[in-house]
C-alpha positions in Angstrom: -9.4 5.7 14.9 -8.9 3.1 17.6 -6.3 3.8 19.8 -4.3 0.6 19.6 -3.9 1.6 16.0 -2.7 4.9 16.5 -0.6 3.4 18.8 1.1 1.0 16.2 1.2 4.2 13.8 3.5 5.8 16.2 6.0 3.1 16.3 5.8 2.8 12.3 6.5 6.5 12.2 9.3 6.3 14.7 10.8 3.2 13.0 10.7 5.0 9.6 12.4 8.0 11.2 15.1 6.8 12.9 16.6 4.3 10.5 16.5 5.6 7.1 14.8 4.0 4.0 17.3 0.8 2.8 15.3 -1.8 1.0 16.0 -4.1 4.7 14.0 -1.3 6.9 11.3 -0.8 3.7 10.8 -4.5 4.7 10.4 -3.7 8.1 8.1 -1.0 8.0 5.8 -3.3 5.5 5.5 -5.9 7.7 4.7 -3.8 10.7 1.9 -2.5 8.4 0.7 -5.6 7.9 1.1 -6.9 11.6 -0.6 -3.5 12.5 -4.2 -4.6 11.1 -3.1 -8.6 10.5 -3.4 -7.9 6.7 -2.4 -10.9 4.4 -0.6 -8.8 2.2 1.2 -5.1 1.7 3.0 -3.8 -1.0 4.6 -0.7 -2.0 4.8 0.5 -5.5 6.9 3.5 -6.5 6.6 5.5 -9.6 9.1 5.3 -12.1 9.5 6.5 -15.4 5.8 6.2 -16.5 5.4 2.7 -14.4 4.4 1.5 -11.2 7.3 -0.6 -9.6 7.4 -3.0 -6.6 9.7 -1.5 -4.2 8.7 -4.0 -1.4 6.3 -6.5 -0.2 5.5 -8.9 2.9 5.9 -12.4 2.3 8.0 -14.7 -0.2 5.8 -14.8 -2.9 6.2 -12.0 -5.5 3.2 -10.5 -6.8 1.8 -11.4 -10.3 3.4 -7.8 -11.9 5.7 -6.4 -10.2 6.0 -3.9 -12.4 3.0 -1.9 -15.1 2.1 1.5 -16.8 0.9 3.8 -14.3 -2.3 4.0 -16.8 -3.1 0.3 -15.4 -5.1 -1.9 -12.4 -6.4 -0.2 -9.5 -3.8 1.7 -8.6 -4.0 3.5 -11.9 -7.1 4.4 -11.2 -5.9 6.0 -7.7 -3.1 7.8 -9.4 -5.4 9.3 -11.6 -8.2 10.0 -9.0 -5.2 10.9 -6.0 -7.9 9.1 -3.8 -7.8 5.9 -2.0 -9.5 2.6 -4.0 -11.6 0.1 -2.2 -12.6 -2.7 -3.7 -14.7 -5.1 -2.0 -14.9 -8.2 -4.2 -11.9 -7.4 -7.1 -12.9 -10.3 -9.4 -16.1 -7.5 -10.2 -13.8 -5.3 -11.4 -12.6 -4.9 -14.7 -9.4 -2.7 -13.6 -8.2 -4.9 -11.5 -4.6 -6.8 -12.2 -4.7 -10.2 -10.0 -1.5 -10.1 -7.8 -2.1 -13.5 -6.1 -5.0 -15.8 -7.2 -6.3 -16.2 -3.4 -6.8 -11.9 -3.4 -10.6 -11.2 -3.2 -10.5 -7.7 -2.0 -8.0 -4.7 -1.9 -7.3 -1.3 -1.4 -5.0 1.1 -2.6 -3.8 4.4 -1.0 -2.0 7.2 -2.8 1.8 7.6 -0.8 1.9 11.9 -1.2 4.8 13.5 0.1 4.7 17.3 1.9 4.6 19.0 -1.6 1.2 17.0 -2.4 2.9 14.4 -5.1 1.8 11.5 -5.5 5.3 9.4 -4.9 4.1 5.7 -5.3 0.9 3.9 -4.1 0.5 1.6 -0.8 -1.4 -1.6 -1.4 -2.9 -4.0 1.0 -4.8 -7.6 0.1 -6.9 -9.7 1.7 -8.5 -13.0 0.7 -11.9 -12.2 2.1 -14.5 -10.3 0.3 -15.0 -6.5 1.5 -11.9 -6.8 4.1 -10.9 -3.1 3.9 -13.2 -0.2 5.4 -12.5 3.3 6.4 -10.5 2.3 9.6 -8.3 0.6 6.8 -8.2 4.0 4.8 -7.5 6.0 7.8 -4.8 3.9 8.8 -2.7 3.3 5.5 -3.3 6.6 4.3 -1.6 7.7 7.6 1.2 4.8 7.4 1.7 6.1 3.9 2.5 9.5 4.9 4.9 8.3 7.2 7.0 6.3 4.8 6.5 8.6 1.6 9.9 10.4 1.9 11.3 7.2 1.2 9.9 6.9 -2.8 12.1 10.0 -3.8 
């Protein structure tokens, strides 16, 4: 991983640490994700009661469902795999839920916390095709782990 990005992992995981996990920091800590990589959008979905539930998001626009059965869209099919989801062109695939209409490609990484449960899912857009690669994976699976203690 590039050092500039493991750099801007550091301050997301001090941030995280030394402030707690109110829904104004969550905020915070999205959109340094997002600044980190320039992504267009991040959002966080926490598990509750059988449903994936928009705990926060960048920008003003809310997505398309902010709430659906964890059995749903692509991040029901990284629940149920516990592995990231890449997807480079989202219109190609059938378990995809459109958030925004502009979204062409996305990935989703599981948020496990130190006992290896999945918590809640971390989910970044982009409106180009095939945005996301494995620097991407490496770098929200890490910014996950930072942040999962805050989806208990």
């Amino acid at each position: 991983m590039k050092e500039t990005t493991c750099k801007k992992l550091q301050e997301i995981g001090a941030f995280a640490l030394a402030g707690g996990c109110t829904p104004k920091r969550m905020r915070q800590l999205v959109e340094m994700i997002r600044a980190a990589r320039n992504y267009r959008w991040i959002g966080i979905y926490k598990i509750v009661n059988n449903e994936f539930v928009i705990l926060t998001e960048t920008g003003d626009e809310p997505p398309a469902y902010p709430r659906f059965p964890i059995s749903q869209g692509l991040c029901g099919a990284a629940l149920e795999s516990g592995k990231p989801i890449i997807v480079g062109d989202v219109h190609h695939d059938p378990r995809y839920l459109p958030t925004f209409h502009t979204t062409q490609s996305e990935i989703i990484v599981p948020m496990i916390n130190e006992h290896r449960k999945i918590l809640g899912m971390l989910d970044a857009e982009s409106e180009k095709a095939n945005a996301f690669g494995d620097e991407d994976r490496q770098f929200l699976e890490r910014a996950g782990g930072l942040i999962a203690h805050c989806l208990h």
